[in-house]
N, C-alpha and C positions, 0 to 999 in steps of 0.2 A: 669217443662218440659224443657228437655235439645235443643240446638238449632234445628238438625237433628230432633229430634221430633217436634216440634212446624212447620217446615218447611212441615215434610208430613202430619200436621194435614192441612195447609192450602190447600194442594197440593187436598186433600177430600174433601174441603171445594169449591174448585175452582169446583171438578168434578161433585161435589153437586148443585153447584149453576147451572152449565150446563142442568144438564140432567133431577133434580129434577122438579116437578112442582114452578111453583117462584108463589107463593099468591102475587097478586095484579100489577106482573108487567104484562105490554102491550108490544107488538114490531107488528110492523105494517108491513106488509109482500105483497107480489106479490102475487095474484091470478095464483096458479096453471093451464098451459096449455101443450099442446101439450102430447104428447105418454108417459103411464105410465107405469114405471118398474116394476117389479113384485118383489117381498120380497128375492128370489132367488138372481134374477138379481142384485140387489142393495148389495146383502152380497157378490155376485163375485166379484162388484168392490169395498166395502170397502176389502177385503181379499186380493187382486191385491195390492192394496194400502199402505192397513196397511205393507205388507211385504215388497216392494221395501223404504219406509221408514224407515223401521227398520234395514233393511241391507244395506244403504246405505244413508240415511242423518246425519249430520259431527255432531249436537247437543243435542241430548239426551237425554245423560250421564252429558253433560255438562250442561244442563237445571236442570239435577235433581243435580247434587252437587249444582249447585250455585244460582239458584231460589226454588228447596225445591220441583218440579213436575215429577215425574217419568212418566213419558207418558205411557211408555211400559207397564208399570203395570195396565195400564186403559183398558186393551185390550178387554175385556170382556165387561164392562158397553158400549164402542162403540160398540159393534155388537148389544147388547140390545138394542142398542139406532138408529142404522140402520134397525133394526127388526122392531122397534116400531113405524117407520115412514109411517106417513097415504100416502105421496103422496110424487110429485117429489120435489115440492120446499120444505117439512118438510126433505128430505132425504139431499139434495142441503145444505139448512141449519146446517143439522147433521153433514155434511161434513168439511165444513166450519170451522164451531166451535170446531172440532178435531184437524182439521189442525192449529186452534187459541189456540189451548191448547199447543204447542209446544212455542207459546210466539216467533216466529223469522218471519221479517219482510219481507222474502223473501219467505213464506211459506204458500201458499194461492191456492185458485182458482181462475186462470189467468185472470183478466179483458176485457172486449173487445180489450182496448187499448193497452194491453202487447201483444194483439193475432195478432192485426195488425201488429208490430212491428217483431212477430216473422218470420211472411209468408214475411216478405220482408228481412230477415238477408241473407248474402251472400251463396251460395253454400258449404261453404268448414263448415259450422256449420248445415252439416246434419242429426244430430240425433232431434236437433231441428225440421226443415221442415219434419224428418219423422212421428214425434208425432203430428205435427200441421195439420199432413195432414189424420191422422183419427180423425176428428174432420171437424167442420165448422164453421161459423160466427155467424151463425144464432143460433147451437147452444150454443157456447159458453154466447153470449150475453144470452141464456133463462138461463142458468147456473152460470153466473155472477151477472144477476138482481135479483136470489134467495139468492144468497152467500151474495150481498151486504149488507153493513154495517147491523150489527146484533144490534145495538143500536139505530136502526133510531127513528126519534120521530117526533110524530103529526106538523104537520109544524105550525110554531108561538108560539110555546110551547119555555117558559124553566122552571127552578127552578129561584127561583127571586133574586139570587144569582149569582155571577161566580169566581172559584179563580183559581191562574194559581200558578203550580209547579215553587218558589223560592225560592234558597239558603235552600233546602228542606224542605222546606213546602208549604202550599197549602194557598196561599195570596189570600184574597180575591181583587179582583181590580174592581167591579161594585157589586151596590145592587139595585132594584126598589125603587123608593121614599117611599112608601107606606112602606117598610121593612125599611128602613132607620131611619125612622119619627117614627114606633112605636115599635120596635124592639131594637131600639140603634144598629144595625149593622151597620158596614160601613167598606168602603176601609182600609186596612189597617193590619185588625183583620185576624187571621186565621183559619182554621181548625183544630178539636181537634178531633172528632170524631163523628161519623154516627149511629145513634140508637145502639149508647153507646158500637160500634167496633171502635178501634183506626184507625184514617184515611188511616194510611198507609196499616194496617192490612183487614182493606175494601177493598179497591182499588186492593191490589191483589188478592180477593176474586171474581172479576170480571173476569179473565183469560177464557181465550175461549170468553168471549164477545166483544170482541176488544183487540188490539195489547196493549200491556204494555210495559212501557220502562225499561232498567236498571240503576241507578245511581251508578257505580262502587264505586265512594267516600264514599257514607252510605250503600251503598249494600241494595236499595231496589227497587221495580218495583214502577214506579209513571206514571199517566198520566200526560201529559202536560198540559190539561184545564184538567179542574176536570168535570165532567159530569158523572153522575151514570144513572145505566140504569133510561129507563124513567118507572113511579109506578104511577098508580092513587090514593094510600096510600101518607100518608106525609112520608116523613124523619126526624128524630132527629135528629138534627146539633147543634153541641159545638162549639162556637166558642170560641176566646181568644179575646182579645184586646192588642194592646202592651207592656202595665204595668201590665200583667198576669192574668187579670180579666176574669174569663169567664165567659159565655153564651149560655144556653141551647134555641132553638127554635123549632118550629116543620114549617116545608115549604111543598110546594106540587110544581107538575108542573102547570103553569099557562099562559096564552095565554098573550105575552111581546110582544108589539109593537116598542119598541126602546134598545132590548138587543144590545149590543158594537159587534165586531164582534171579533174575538178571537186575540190578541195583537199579532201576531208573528212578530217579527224583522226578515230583518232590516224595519226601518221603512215605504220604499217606496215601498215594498213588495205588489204587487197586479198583479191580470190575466191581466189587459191591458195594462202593461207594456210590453218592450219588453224581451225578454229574455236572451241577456244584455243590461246592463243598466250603461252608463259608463259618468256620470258628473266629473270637475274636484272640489274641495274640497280649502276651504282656499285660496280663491283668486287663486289660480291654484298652490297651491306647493304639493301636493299631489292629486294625478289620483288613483279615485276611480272606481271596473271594478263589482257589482255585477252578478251573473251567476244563475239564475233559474231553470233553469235542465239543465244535461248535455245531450243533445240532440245525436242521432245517424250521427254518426260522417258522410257518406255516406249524409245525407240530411241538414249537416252545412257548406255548403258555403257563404250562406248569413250569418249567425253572422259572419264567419271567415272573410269571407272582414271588418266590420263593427269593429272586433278586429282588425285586421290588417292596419286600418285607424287608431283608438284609440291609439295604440302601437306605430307608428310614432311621434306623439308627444309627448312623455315620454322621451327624452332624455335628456332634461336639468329637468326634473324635480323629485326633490331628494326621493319621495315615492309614493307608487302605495300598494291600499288596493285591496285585492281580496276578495269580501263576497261571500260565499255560504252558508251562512244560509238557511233555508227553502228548500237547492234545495239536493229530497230525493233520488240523483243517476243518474243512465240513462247509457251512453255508456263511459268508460272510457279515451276512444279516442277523445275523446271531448277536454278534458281537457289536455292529454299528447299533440296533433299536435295541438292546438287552440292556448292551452295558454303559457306550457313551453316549450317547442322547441322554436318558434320565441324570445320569453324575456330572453332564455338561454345564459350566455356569456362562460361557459365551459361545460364540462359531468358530469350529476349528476346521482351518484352511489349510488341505494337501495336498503340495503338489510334486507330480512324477509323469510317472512318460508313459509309451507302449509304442510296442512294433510288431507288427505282423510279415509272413511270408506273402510273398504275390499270388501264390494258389487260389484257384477260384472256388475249391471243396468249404473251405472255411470260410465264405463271405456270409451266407446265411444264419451261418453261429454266432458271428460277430453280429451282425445288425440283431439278431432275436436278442444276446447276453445286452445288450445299449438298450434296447428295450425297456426291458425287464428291467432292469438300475436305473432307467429315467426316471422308474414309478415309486420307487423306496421313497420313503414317507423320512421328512426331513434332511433329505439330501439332496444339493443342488450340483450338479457339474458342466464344466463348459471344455470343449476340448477344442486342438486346433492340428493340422496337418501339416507338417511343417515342410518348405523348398526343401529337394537332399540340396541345391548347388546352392543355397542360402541359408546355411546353417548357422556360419559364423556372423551373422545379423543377428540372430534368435537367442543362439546358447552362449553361455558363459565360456571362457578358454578351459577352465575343469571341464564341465561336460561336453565337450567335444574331444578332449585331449580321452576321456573314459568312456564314451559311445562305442559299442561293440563294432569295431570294424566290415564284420562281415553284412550287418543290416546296412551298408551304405551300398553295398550291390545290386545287382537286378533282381535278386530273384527274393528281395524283400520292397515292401511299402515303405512309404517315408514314415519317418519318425511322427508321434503324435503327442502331441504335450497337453498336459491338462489340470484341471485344479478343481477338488473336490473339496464341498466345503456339509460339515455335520451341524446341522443345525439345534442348541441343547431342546429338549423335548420340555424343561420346566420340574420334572414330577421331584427332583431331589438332586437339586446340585449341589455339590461337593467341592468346598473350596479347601482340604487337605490336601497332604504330598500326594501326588498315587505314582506306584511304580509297578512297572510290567518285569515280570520274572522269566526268562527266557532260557532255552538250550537248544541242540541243534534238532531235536524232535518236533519242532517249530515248523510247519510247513503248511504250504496253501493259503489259505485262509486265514489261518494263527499267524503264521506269516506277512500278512496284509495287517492283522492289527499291531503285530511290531513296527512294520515298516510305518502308518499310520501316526502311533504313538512317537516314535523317533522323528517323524518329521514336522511333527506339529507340536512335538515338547508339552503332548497332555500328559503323559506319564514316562517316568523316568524309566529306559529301559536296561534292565541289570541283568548279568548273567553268561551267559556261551554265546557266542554267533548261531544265528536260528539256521533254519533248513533250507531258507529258499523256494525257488518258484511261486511268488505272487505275481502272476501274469494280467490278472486285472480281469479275465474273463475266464468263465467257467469253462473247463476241458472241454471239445470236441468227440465227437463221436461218429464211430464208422465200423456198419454189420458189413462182413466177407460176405458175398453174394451167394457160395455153396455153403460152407462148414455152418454159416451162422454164427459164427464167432463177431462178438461185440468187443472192440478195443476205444480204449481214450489213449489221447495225448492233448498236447497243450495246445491250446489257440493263439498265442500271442506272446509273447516276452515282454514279460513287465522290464523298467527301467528306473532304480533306485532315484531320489532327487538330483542325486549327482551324476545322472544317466550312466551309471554302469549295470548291468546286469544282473537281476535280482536275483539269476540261476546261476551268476559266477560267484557275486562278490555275497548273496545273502543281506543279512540287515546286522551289521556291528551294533551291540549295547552300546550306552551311554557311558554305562559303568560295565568293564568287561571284568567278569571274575569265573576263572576255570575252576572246576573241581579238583581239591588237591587228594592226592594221591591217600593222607593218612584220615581225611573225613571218608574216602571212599572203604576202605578196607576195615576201621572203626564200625560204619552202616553194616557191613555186609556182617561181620562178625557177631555184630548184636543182633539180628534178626535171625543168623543164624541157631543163635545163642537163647532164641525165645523173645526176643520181645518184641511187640505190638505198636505201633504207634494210628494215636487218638486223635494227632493232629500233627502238624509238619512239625520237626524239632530241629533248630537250627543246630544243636549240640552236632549232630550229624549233614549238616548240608552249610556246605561254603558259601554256596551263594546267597543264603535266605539269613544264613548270620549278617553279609555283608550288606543287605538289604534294610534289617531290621536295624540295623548302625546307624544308615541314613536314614530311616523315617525318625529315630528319637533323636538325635543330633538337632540342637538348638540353632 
């Protein structure tokens, strides 16, 4: 089977798993309330839906060349599958999981918490407030608690197992005693394969049930903690050992009183932290500044004094780490007035691309999002539209040989090239190393200041390949005319310097260093094991050791 084929067999296999009956698995759901739709009702608004997505969301085409899923082509099994829903949370559900079938992280049904966010965005992003305003709280919240995670599982349950995506594969880093002791598994070993589907070939067979990621380097979707739906049936599990031994078991889920909690770096990564978090490193010769989300730039005054304290003492000291691991976005503004402006000693000049689909639903987001960024205070941008039938005048032979093929069709706008330049603000510029700390929880926004940082060479960027989708404008938004159901998805496909696609290719570090397999299982075991950490400790983290190398290196 040539690749293209094996690609839309999975793409079947994915819509298969979706819609088909699944023998043996459970998912534990919200009790259906309030006012029910009618079969009618429910196909106006998947029909609303499915169109303004097909004419106007930026990835596809791009989905089906480079993950193997034609969405478009499902169009039928989803109205089947809207028909055949008993009630509002089965339809809610339905929704969801369609929207999960496009695989892009901005493409969902909006949370409570994004809904808050939207009803307070400023005046001048009014297609926003007008969609938020057929809609409520109340019911978004009933329509977010049905959409919610679609893999949820019996609380205190797991598999007696957990392995985490490294260096592409799926390491296991915890086993229960009881598996350990009669099993011979243990830390270390990996994943070979799942009632005898190759791991990887599994794992994207889950689509529509939770977000999947892409790893640009092997070209394949992988979850970060491995977690398969939850099944009252066991699972066949292959495992490997390091000296290539393997090992077939059969596991189930089972009620685990001291499962690890999922290892993400950096290491002092947790909710009661603040959200930054800035100790100095090495007896004080490196000023370390992590950042948890990039918060709405309008309600960051407090971090920004608390940076703006921080940043003050940095002048005699010769490197300063930026971690945004773990933090998945938020407002871009955050990061351009917080953190480079003040640390800028000159203008940093970035330039990248963007493309939009030809739908007319999305032109008003676009002009309102150009708006709103003309007005950011020390940023200046000029942008231009490029000929499609006069490209090779414009672009280099790289970026056109890497220009996503499918925007050079009808049913996308031409290319737009542009050059954003950050003007420094003066309060405390910083003529140290700086290096940006990256991994693939990188997205949005965090995203944007990778991509930023890597193409302006303000900061050295080290670490995973990020997460992708910096699209350059803020997600779009669209309420279903009955259910009320608010969804996003993307407005526009950003375009890396080297116009490839910020949603295929992501942002490669400077310095790439994966997490090795014996810092991860070391981490997991000491905290298991009781200890706390006060501040990130490179003893346990690959990348922040390889970091700390280069900032004291002469």
């Amino acid at each position: 089977m040539d690749a293209p084929a094996k690609r839309r067999a999975k793409g079947r296999r994915a819509c298969s798993l979706l819609f088909a009956a699944l023998a043996g698995l459970v998912v534990v759901l919200l009790v259906s309330c309030g006012p029910r739709l009618s079969t009618e009702q429910k196909l106006e608004d998947f029909r609303y839906l499915f169109g303004i997505l097909r004419d106007n969301h930026p990835y596809l085409d791009l989905k089906a060349r480079v993950e193997g899923y034609s969405w478009l082509a499902h169009e039928k099994e989803f109205e089947d599958a809207i028909r055949a829903s008993r009630s509002d949370k089965e339809f809610a559900e339905t929704i969801q999981r369609m929207l999960l079938l496009i695989n892009n992280g901005h493409t969902s049904i909006i949370s409570s918490q994004v809904f808050r966010l939207i009803k307070n965005l400023p005046q001048e992003m009014a297609p926003w407030l007008d969609e938020a305003a057929k809609t409520d709280a109340e019911a978004v919240n009933r329509w977010s608690s049905y959409a919610a995670d679609l893999m949820r599982y019996p609380q205190g349950t797991s598999l007696p197992f957990r392995a985490w995506y490294c260096q592409g594969e799926y390491v296991v880093y915890w086993v229960t005693p009881d598996l350990a002791s009669n099993q011979e598994i243990s830390p270390g070993q990996t994943i070979v394969s799942i009632n005898g589907t190759p791991v990887h070939e599994f794992v994207e067979s889950m689509r529509g049930l939770t977000r999947l990621r892409f790893d640009p380097s092997r070209r394949h979707l992988f979850l970060t903690d491995f977690l398969p739906p939850y099944a009252t049936r066991s699972y066949r599990v292959e495992f490997r050992d390091p000296a290539g031994k393997t090992t077939q078991i059969d596991v189930r889920f089972e009620k685990v009183s001291n499962a690890p909690r999922s290892p993400y770096l950096p290491t002092n990564l947790g909710k009661s932290l603040p959200n930054v978090f800035t100790p100095m490193l090495v007896n004080g010769k490196v000023a370390y500044l992590h950042i948890q989300q990039m918060t709405s730039y309008e309600s960051s005054q407090g971090e920004a004094q608390i940076l703006k304290e921080f940043f003050a003492k940095l002048k005699d000291v010769p490197a300063l780490i930026i971690d945004i691991r773990g933090n998945g976005g938020g407002d871009s503004r955050f990061w351009l007035l917080n953190v480079v402006r003040p640390l800028a000693t000159h203008p940093l000049a970035e330039q990248g691309g963007s493309v939009v689909r030809a739908g007319e639903y999305i032109r008003p987001f676009l002009v309102a999002n150009d708006s709103l960024g003309a007005k950011i205070e020390g940023m200046t941008s000029r942008s231009d539209i490029l000929d499609k039938g006069n490209l090779a005048s414009v672009l280099t032979q790289e970026q056109l040989r890497n220009l996503p093929p499918e925007v050079l069709g009808p049913g996308f706008d031409a290319p737009r090239v542009s050059e954003t330049t950050i003007l420094p603000s003066g309060e405390h510029p910083y003529g140290g190393k700086v290096f940006l700390l990256v991994d693939p929880t990188v997205f949005s926004s965090s995203e944007g200041f990778a991509q930023f940082c890597r193409a302006t060479g303000w900061a050295t960027v080290v670490g995973e390949c990020t997460g992708g989708d910096s699209g350059g404008s803020t997600p779009a938004m669209v309420t279903l005319p009955n259910s009320r159901i608010p969804v996003f998805f993307p407005s526009g496909m950003g375009l890396n310097p080297n116009f490839t696609a910020n949603e295929e290719m992501h942002t490669m570090p400077d310095v790439v260093v994966e997490r090795s397999p014996e810092d991860l299982i070391k981490y997991v075991q000491a905290v298991s094991g009781g200890k706390t950490f006060t501040e990130p400790d490179p003893e346990y983290d690959t990348a922040l050791r390889e970091c700390l190398r280069l900032a004291l290196e002469e």
